[in-house]
Z-matrix of the N, CA and C atoms (Angstrom, degrees):
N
C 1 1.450
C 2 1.520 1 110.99
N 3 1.332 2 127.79 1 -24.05
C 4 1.358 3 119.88 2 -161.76
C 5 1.475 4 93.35 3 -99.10
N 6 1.349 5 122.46 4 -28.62
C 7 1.425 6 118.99 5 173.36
C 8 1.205 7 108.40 6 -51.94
N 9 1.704 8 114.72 7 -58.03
C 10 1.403 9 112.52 8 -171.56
C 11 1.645 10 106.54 9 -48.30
N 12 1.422 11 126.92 10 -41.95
C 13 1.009 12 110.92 11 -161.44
C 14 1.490 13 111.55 12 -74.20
N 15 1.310 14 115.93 13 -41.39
C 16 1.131 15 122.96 14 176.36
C 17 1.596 16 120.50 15 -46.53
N 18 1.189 17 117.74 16 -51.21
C 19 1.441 18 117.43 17 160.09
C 20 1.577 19 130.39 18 -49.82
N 21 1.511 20 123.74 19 -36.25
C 22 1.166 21 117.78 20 172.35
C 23 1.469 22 109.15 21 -79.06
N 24 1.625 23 122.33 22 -37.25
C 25 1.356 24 116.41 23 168.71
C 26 1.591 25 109.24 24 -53.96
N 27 1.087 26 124.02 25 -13.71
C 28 1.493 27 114.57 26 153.96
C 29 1.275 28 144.46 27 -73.79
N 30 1.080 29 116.86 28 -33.42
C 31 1.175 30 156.65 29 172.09
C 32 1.610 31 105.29 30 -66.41
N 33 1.563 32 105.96 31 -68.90
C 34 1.652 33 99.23 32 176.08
C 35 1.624 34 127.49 33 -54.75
N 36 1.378 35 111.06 34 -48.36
C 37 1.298 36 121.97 35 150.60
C 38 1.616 37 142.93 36 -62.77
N 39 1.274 38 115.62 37 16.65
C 40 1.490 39 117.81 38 166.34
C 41 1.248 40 124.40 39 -81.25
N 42 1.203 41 122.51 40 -26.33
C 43 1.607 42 108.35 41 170.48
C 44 1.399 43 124.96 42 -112.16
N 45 2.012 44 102.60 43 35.80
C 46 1.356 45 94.52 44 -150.31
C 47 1.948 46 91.45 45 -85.33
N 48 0.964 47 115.95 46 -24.08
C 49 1.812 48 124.64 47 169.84
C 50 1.065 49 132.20 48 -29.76
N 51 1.638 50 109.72 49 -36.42
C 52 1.347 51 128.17 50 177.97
C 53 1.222 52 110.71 51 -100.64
N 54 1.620 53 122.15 52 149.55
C 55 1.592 54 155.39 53 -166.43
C 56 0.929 55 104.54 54 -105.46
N 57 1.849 56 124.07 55 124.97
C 58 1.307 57 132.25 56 164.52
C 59 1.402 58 114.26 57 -66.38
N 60 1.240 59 123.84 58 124.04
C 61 1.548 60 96.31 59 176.47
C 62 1.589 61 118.36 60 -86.34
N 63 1.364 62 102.02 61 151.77
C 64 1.273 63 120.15 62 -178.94
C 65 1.490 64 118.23 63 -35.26
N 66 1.399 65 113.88 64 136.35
C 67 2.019 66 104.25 65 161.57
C 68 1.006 67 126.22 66 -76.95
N 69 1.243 68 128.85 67 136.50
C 70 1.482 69 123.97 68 -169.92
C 71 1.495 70 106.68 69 -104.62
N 72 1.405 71 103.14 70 141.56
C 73 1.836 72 129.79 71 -160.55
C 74 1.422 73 104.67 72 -82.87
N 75 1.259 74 133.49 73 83.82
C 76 1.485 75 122.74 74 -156.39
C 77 1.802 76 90.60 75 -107.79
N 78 1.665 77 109.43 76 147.91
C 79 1.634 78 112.77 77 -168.35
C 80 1.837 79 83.00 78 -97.60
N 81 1.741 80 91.57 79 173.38
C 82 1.552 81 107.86 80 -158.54
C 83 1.762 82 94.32 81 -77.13
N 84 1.294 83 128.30 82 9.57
C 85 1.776 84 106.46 83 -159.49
C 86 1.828 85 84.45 84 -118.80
N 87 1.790 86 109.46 85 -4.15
C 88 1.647 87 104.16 86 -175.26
C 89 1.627 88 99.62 87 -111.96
N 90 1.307 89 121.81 88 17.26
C 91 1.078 90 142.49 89 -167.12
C 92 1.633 91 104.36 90 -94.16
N 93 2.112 92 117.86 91 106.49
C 94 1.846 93 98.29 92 -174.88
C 95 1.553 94 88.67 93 -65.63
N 96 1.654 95 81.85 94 163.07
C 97 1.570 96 118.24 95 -149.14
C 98 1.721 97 79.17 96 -79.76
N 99 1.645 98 139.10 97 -55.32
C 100 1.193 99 142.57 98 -170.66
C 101 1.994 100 100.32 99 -39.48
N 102 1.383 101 117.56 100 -39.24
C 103 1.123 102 112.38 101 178.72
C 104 1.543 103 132.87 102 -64.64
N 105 1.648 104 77.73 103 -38.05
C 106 1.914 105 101.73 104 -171.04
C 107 1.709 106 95.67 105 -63.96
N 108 1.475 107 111.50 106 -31.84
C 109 1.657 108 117.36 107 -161.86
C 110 1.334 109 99.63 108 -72.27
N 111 1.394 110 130.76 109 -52.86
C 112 1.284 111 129.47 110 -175.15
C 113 1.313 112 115.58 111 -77.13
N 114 1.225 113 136.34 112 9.50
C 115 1.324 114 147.19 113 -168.40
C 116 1.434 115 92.26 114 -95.12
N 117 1.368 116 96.72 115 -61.00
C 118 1.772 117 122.28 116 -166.86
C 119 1.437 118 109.73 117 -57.39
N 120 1.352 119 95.12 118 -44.83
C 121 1.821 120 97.67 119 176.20
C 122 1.207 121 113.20 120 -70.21
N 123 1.292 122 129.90 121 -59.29
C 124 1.354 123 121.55 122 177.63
C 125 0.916 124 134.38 123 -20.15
N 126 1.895 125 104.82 124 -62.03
C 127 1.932 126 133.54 125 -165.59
C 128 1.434 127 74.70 126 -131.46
N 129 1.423 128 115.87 127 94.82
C 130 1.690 129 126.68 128 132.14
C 131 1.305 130 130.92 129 -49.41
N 132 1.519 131 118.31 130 -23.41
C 133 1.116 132 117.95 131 -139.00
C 134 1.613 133 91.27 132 -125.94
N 135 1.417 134 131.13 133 10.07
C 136 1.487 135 159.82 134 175.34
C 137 0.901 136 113.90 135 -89.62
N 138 1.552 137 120.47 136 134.59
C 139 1.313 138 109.90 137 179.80
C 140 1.849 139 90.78 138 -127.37
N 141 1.306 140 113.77 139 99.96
C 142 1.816 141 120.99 140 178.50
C 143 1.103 142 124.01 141 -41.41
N 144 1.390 143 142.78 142 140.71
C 145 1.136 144 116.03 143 -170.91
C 146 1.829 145 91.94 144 -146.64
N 147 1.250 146 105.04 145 4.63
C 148 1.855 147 95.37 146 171.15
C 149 1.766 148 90.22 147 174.57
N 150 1.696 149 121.37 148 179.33
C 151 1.187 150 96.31 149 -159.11
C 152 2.102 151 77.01 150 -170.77
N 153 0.958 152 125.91 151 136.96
C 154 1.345 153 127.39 152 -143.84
C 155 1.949 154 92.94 153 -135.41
N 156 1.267 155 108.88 154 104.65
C 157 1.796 156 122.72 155 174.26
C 158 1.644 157 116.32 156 -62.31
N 159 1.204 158 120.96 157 102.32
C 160 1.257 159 140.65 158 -131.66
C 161 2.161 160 92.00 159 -125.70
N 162 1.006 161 96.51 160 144.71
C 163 2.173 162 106.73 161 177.35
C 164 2.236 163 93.87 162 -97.70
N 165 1.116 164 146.31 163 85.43
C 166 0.977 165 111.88 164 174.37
C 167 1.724 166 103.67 165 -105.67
N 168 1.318 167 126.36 166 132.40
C 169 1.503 168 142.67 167 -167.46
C 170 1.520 169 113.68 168 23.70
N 171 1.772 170 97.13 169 72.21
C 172 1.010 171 117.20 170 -146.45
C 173 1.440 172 150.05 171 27.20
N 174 1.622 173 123.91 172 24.61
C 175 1.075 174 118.75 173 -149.02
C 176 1.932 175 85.73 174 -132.09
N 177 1.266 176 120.84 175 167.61
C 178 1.948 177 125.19 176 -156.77
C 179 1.968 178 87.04 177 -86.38
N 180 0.827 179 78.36 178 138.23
C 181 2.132 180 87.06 179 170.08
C 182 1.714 181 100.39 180 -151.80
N 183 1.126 182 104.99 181 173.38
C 184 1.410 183 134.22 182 -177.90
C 185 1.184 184 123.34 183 -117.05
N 186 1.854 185 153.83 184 130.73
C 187 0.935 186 147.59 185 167.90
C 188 1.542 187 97.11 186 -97.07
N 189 1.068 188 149.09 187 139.36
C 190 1.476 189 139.15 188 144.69
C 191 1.220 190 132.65 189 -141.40
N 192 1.367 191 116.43 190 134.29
C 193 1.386 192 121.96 191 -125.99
C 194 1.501 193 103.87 192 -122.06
N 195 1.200 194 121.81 193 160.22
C 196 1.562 195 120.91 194 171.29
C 197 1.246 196 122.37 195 161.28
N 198 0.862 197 113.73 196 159.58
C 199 1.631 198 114.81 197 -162.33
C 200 2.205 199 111.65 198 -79.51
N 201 1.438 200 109.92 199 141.40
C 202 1.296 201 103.99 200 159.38
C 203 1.461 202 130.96 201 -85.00
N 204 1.397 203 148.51 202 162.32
C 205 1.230 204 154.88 203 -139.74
C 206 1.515 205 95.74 204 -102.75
N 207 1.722 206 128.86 205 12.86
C 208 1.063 207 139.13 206 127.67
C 209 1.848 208 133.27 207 -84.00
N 210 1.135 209 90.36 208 -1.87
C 211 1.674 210 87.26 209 -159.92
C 212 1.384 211 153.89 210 119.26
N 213 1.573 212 97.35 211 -28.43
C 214 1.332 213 125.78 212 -166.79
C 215 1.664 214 103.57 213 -92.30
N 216 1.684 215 108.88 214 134.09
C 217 1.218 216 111.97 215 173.99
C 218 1.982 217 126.20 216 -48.91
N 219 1.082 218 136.03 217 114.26
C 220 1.771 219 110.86 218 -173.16
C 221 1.817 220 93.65 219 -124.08
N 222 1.383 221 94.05 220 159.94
C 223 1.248 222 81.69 221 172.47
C 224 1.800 223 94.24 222 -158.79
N 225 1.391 224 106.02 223 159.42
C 226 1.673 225 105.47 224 -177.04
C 227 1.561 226 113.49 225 -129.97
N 228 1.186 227 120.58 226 120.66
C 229 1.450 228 124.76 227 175.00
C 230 1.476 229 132.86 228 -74.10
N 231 1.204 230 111.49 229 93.33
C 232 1.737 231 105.44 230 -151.17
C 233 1.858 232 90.63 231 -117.39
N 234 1.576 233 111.72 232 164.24
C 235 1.026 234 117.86 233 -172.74
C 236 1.675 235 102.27 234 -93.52
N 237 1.643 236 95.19 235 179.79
C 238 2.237 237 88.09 236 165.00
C 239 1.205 238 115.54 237 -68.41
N 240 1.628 239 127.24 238 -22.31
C 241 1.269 240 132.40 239 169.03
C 242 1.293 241 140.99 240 -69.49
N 243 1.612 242 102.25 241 -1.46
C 244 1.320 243 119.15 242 -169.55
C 245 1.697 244 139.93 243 57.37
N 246 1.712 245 79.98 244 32.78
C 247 1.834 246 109.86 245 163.51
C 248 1.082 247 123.66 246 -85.76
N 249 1.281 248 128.34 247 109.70
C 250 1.585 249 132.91 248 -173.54
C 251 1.737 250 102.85 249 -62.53
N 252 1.663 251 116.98 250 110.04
C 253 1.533 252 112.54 251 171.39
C 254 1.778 253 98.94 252 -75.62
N 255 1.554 254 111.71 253 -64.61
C 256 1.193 255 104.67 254 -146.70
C 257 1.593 256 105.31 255 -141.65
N 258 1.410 257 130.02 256 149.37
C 259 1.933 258 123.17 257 179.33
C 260 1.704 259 101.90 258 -109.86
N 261 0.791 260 131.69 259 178.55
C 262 1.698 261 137.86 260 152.53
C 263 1.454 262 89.88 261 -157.36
């Protein structure tokens, strides 16, 4: 039993050393335009207002965010390639 534990306390703690790095806050005019397009298409009805450089399964993506012509926060998850992952 103490092995077992000892091994997963290994396990839980192996990558605790290393630092995620930070996302970087990128404005809408440094934003590729392939991103801004699929953003736009998605949520037409959004008006973006900043757009946050994101690691998703290891590969560069985009969050970008902005309000709808109701109010409500929206935001669209697009890749560097300008593949729509995900909307909220």
């Amino acid at each position: 039993m103490k092995r077992i534990f000892i091994v997963l306390a290994t396990i839980a703690f192996a990558g605790c050393g290393s630092k995620p790095k930070p996302d970087e806050i990128v404005s809408m005019d440094k934003l590729p335009a392939v991103v801004r397009e699929a953003a736009e298409k998605a949520l037409p009805d959004v008006k973006f207002q900043h757009a946050v450089k994101i690691q998703v399964d290891g590969k560069t993506a985009y969050e970008v965010r902005g309000k709808s012509q109701k109010g409500k926060i929206r935001e669209a998850e697009v890749s560097e390639t300008g593949e729509l992952l995900e909307t909220e």
